[in-house]
N, C-alpha and C positions, 0 to 999 in steps of 0.2 A: 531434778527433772520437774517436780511439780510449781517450786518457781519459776521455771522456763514456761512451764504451763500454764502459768496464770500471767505472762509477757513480761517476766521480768530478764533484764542481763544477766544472768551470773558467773561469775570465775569462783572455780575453786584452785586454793593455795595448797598444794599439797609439801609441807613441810615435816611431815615427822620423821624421825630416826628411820621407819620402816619405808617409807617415798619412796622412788626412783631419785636419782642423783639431777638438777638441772644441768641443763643445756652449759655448755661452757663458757658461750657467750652469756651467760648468765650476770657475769660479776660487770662487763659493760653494755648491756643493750638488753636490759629484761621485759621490756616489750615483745620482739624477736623471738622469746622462749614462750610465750602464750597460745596455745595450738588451740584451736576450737575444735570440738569434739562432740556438737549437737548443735540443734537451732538453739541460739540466745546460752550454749554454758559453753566456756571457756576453760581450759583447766593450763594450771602451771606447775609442774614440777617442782619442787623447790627444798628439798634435801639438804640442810646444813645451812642453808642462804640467810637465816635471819641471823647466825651470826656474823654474817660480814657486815653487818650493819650496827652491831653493836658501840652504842657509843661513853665515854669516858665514864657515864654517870651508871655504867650497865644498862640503858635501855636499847631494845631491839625496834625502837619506833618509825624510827625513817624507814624501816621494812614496808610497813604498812602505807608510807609516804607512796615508796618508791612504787611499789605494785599499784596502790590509785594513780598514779602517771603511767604506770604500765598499759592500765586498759581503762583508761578514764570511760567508756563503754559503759561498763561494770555498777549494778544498780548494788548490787549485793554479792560482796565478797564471804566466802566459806573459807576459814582456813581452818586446816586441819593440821595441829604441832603438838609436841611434847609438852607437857605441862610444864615444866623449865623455860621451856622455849615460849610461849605465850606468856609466862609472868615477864620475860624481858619485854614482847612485844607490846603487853597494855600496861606495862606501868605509866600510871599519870595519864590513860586515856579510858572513856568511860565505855565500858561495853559491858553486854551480856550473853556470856558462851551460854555456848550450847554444848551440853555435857552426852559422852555419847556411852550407851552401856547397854548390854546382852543379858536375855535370859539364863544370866551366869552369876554366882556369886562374887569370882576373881573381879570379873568384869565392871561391878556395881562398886566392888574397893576403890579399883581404879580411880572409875568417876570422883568418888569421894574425894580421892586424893588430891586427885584434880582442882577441884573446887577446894579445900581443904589450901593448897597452898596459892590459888588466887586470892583468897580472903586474906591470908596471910599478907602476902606480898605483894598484894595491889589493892587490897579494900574494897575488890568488886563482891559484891553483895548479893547480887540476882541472877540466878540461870536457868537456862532449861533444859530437859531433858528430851535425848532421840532414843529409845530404846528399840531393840534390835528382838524381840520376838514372837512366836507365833502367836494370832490373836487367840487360842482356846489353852495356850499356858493357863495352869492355876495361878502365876506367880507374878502374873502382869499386873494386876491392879497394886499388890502388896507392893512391887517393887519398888516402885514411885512412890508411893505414900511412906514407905520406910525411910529410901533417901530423902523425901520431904523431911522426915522428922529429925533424922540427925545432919542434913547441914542446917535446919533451923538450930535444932539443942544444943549442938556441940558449935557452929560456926556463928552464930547469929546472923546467917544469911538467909535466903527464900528460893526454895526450886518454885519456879511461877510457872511455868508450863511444860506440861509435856505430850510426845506424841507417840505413835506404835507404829512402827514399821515390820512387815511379816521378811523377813529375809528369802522365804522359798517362793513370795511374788512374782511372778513375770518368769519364772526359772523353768517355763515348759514353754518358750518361743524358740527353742534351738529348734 
């Protein structure tokens, strides 16, 4: 939303395990599956879709092909996938996730892991952080400066930015 708000295109990719399933027409016409769902954001369902694209060498890249033909529109793509699932989609392409994690502990493993096996298995080096809680947690400043220090120490990578989203925002417009 707040890229929509400052006039950008966006689609988001919604691929993880947890998605909704895409459209069936998915596997021949995934333009077709692209519903708009605001001014300027687009969203696609896409549940399991980046492995039909997987190719001999294991990478899941033409995913990413296919969907910028999808909505060549699209100034900025969001995808959202399992950490499996995104090591096929960026190998051998340069990007920098955006790691996402809760005023949770489970949740900050997660991330780690995340990032932990992109470093691994694609050599991406740089991410950033969306974290998901209230702005007068005690735990907000620490939490980011912790994950700073261990995917620096332990991964030789760099969390380079991050930002605080309050989850209970906007949640009194019912």
């Amino acid at each position: 939303a707040v890229l929509a708000g400052q006039g950008r295109e966006v689609l988001v990719v919604d691929a993880a395990s947890s998605s909704p399933p895409p459209h069936e027409l998915a596997q021949l016409e995934l333009a077709s599956c692209v519903e708009c769902i605001a001014p300027r954001v687009a969203y696609l369902p896409a549940r399991g879709l980046p492995k039909a694209y997987v190719d001999t060498r294991g990478s899941a890249g033409a995913f990413i092909d296919a969907v910028q033909q999808a909505a060549p529109q699209a100034e900025v793509v969001l995808l959202h996938a399992d950490a499996a699932d995104l090591v096929r989609l960026f190998k051998h392409r340069a990007a920098r996730p955006l790691l996402l994690g809760a005023d949770h502990p489970e949740s900050i493993k997660h991330a780690y892991a995340s990032a932990k096996l992109l470093v691994q298995r694609c050599g991406l080096m740089t991410f950033d952080l969306l974290l998901a809680a209230p702005p007068q947690s005690p735990r907000v400043a620490s939490i980011a400066a912790s994950l700073a220090g261990c995917v620096e120490n332990f991964l030789g990578a760099m969390l380079r930015l991050s930002a605080l989203v309050d989850p209970a925002a906007g949640s009194d417009e019912d």
